[in-house]
C-alpha positions in Angstrom: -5.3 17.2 4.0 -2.5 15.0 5.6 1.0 16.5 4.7 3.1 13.7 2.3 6.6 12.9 2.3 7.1 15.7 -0.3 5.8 17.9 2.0 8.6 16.7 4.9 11.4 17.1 2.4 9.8 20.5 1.7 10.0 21.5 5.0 13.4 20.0 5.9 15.0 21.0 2.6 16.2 17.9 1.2 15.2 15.1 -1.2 12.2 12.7 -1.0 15.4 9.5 -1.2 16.8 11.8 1.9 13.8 11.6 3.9 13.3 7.9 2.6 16.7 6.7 4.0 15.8 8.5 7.4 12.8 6.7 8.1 14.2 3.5 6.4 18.3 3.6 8.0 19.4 2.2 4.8 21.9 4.6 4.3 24.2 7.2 6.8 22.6 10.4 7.0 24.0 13.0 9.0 22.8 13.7 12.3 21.9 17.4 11.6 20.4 16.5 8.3 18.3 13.7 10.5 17.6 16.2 12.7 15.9 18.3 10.4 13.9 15.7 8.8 12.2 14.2 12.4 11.6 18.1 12.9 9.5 18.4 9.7 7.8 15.2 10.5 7.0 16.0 13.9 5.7 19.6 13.0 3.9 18.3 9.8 2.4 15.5 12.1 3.2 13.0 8.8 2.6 9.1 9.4 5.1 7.2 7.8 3.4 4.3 5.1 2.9 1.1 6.7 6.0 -0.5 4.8 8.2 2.3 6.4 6.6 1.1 10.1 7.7 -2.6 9.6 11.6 -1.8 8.7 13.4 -2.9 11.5 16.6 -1.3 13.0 14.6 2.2 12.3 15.6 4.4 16.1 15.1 8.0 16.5 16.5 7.7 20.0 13.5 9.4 21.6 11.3 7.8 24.3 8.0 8.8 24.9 6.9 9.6 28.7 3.3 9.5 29.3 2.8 11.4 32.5 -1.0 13.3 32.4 -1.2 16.4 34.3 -4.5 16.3 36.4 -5.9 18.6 38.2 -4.0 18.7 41.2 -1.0 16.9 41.5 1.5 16.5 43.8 4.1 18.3 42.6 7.3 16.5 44.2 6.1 12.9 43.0 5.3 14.6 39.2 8.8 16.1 38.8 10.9 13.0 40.8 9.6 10.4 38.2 9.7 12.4 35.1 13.3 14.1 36.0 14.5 10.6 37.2 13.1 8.9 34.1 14.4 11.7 31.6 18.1 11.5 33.3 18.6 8.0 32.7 17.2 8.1 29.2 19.4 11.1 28.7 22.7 8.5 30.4 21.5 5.6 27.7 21.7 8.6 24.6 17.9 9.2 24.2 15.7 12.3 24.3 12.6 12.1 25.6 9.1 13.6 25.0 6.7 14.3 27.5 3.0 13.4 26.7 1.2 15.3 29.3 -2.3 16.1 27.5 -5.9 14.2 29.2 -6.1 12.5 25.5 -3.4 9.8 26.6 -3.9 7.0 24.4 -4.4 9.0 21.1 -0.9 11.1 21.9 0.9 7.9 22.1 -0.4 6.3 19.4 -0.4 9.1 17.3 3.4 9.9 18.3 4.0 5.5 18.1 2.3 5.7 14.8 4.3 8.2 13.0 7.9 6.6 14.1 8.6 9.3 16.1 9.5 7.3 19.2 11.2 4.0 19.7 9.2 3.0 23.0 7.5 4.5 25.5 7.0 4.9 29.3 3.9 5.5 31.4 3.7 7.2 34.8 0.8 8.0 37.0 -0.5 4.6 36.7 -3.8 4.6 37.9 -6.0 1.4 39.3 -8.2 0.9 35.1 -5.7 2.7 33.0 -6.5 2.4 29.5 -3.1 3.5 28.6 -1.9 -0.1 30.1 -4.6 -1.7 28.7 -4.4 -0.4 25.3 -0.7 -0.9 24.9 -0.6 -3.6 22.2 -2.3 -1.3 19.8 1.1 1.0 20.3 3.3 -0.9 18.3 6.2 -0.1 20.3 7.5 -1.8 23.1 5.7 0.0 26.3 7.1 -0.3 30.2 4.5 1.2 33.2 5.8 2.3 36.4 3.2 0.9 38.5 0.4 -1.9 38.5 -3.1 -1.5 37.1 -5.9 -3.8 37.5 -5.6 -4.4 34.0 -2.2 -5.2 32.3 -2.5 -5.5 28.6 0.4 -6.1 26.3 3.0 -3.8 28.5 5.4 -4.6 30.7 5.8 -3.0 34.3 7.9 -2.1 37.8 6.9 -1.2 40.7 7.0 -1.4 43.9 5.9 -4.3 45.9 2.7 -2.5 47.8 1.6 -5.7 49.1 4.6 -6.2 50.7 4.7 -2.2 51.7 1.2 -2.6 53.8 2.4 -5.6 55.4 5.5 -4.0 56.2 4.0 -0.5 57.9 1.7 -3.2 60.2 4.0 -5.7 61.3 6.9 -2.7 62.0 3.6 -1.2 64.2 2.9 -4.2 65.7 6.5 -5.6 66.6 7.1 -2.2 68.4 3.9 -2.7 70.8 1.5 -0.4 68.9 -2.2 -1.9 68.8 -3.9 1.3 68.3 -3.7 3.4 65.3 -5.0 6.0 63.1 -5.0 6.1 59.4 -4.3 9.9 58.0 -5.4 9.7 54.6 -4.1 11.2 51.5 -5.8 13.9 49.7 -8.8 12.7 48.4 -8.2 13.6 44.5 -5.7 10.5 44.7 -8.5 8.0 45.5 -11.1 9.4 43.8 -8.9 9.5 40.7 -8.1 5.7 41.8 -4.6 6.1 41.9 -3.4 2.4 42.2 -0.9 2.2 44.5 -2.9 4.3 47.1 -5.8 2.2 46.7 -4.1 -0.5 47.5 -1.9 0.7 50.4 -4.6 1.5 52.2 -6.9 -1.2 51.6 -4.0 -3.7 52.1 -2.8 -1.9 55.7 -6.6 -1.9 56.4 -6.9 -5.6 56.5 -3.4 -6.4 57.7 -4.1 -4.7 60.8 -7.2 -6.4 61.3 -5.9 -9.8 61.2 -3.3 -9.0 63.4 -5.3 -7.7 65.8 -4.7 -3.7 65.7 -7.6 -1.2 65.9 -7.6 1.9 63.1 -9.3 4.6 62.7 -9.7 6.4 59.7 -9.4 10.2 59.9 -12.4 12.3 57.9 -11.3 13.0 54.5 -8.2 14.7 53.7 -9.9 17.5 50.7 -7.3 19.3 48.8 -6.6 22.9 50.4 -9.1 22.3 53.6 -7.5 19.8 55.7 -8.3 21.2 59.7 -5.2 19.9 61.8 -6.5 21.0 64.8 -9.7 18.7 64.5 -7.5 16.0 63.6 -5.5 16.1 66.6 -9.0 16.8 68.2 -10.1 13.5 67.4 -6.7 12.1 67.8 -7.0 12.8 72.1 -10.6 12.5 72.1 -10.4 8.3 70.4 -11.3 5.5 73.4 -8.6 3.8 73.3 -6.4 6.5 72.1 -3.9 5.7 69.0 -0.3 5.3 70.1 0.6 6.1 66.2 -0.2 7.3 63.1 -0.1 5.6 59.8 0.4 8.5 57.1 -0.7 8.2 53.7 -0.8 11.8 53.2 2.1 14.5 51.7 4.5 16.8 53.2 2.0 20.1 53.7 -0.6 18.1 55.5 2.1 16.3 57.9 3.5 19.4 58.7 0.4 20.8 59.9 -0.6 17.9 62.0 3.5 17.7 63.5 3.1 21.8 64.2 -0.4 21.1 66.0 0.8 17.9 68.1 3.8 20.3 69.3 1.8 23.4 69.9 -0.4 21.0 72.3 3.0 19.8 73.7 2.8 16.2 72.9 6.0 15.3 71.7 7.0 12.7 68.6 7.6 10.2 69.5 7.5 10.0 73.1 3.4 10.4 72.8 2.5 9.6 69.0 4.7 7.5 66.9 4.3 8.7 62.8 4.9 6.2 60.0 4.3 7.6 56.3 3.8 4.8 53.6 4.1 5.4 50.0 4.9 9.0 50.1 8.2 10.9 49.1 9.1 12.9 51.6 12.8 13.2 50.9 12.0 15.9 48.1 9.5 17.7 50.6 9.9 19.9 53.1 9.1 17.9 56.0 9.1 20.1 59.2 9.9 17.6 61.4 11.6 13.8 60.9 9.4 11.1 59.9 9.8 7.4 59.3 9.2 6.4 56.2 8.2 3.5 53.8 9.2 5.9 50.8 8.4 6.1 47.1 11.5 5.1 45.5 11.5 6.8 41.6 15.9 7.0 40.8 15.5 3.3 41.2 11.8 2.7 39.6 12.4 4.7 36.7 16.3 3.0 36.6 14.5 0.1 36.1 11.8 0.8 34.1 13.8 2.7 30.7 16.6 -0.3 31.7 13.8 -2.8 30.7 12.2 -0.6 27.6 15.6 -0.4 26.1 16.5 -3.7 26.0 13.1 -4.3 23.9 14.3 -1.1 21.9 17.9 -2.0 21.4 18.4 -6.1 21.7 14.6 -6.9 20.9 13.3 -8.5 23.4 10.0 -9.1 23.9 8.7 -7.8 27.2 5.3 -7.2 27.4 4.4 -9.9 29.9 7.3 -9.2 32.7 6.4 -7.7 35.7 9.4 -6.8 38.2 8.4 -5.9 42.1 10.8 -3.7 44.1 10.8 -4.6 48.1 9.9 -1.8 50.2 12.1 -0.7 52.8 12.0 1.9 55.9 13.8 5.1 56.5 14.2 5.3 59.9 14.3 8.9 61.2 13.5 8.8 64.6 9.4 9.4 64.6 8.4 5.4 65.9 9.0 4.4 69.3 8.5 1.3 71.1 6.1 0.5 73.6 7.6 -2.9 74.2 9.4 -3.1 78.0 12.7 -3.2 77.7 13.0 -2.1 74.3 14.9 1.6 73.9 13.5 2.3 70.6 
């Protein structure tokens, strides 16, 4: 039996009117006595009547975040974009709750539904998600950091991954490389279609192509069974051999393949030049320097709970902006130039 709004004034120990004017705002409630009431709400999972939905000026100050946990994940990239995305919540004065269930949609609706939350943010975009898609049935305004094939009502940032793949090419090509390999990223990111790795590497792919640059694709990149040494293996044994690598893989994986390429004595970048797109290695341990077309999550998520609050706070109606971050490169000394003349 769903729990009525006797029950939450049970449960919070105050009056039906006190529990009325909480969902409502029509009168000053004390913020422990508020506190109490969103508790039993949240604990009794009771949905507010649909008259109670429409008032407007209603805010709980909470923000849902909904970041799924699965399988495995990278770690670093999980905790950058939710710790970045609760700190400036946290700056603006709201909580947030973390929606990590598989069940995505129906934990945002059901925690959208019952006024708990005054917006809500998605992470982990992947390349269908039906979190994006089905975010006009929320009823609260709804920012995605990232870009799905398939937009819906919701508004999103991200960065411009077009731009990143033609950026990691032409940088390649302008410094005299014309032969490249492609490490991949662990294959539970494209088999889970994460978006913005499909589209790196499809992107950098064709890029290279119509500029003239031969890749090669390393074998795949399984979760806990990558072999360095058979990379590097097929690295030296490649007619013409690759002057760089384009990384899309993490921190443990480049690590082993810079430990093997300096156990065989061929020195970065005097022999190899690295170049890791769409990573985050600034939170990794990264045994030796790489250059870098980084993930960039302080100023994604900046962005994205800027946007949601302005819906929340000045209602605005956002759900069809879209906002596109340039990339940029980290230089650290891993790229050099094959170019005559050129000392980098």
């Amino acid at each position: 039996m769903m729990a009525g709004i006797k029950d939450v004034a049970h449960a919070a120990g105050v009056s039906v009117s006190t529990v009325s004017y909480v969902l409502s705002g029509k009168r000053a409630i004390s913020e422990k006595t508020a506190a109490k009431v969103r508790d039993a709400i949240r604990e009794l999972q009771y949905t507010p009547d649909a008259s109670a939905q429409k008032m407007r000026g209603i805010r709980n100050r909470i923000l849902a975040v909904s970041e799924p946990i699965r399988g495995d994940i990278n770690e670093a990239k999980y905790n950058a974009y939710f710790l970045h995305t609760a700190r400036q919540a946290r700056n603006a004065g709201y909580d947030v709750l973390l929606l990590s269930g598989e069940d995505a949609v129906d934990d945002i609706r059901r925690v959208t539904r019952s006024n708990m939350v005054d917006g809500v943010l998605l992470l982990d975009i992947v390349e269908d998600d039906e979190r994006v898609a089905e975010a006009g049935s929320y009823g609260k305004p709804c920012v995605a950091i990232g870009y799905p094939s398939r937009k819906g009502d919701c508004a999103c940032v991200d960065i411009d991954f077009p731009a990143a793949a033609d950026l990691a090419v032409r940088y390649l090509h302008g410094k005299g490389h014309r032969d490249v390999i492609l490490l991949r990223d662990n294959e539970r990111d494209y088999e889970r279609q994460s978006g913005y790795v499909l589209t790196l590497r499809r992107l950098m792919l064709e890029r290279a192509g119509e500029m003239g640059m031969r890749v090669t694709e390393s074998a795949k990149n399984e979760f806990g069974r990558f072999d360095a040494r058979a990379f590097v293996d097929g690295l030296l044994k490649s007619l013409p051999r690759p002057t760089a690598i384009i990384s899309q893989a993490d921190a443990d994986t480049l690590n082993m393949v810079t430990r093997e390429l300096e156990n065989r004595g061929i020195d970065i970048p005097g022999d190899i030049s690295i170049l890791s797109c769409g990573t985050f290695l600034k939170n990794e341990l990264v045994a030796h320097p790489v250059t870098e077309i980084p993930l960039m999550p302080r100023l994604l998520c900046s962005k994205a709970v800027g946007l949601l609050l302005s819906a929340v706070e000045d209602g605005r109606t956002i759900g069809a902006e879209s906002e596109f971050v340039p990339p940029r490169i980290e230089d650290r000394g891993s790229v050099c130039s094959l170019n005559e003349g050129d000392e980098s």
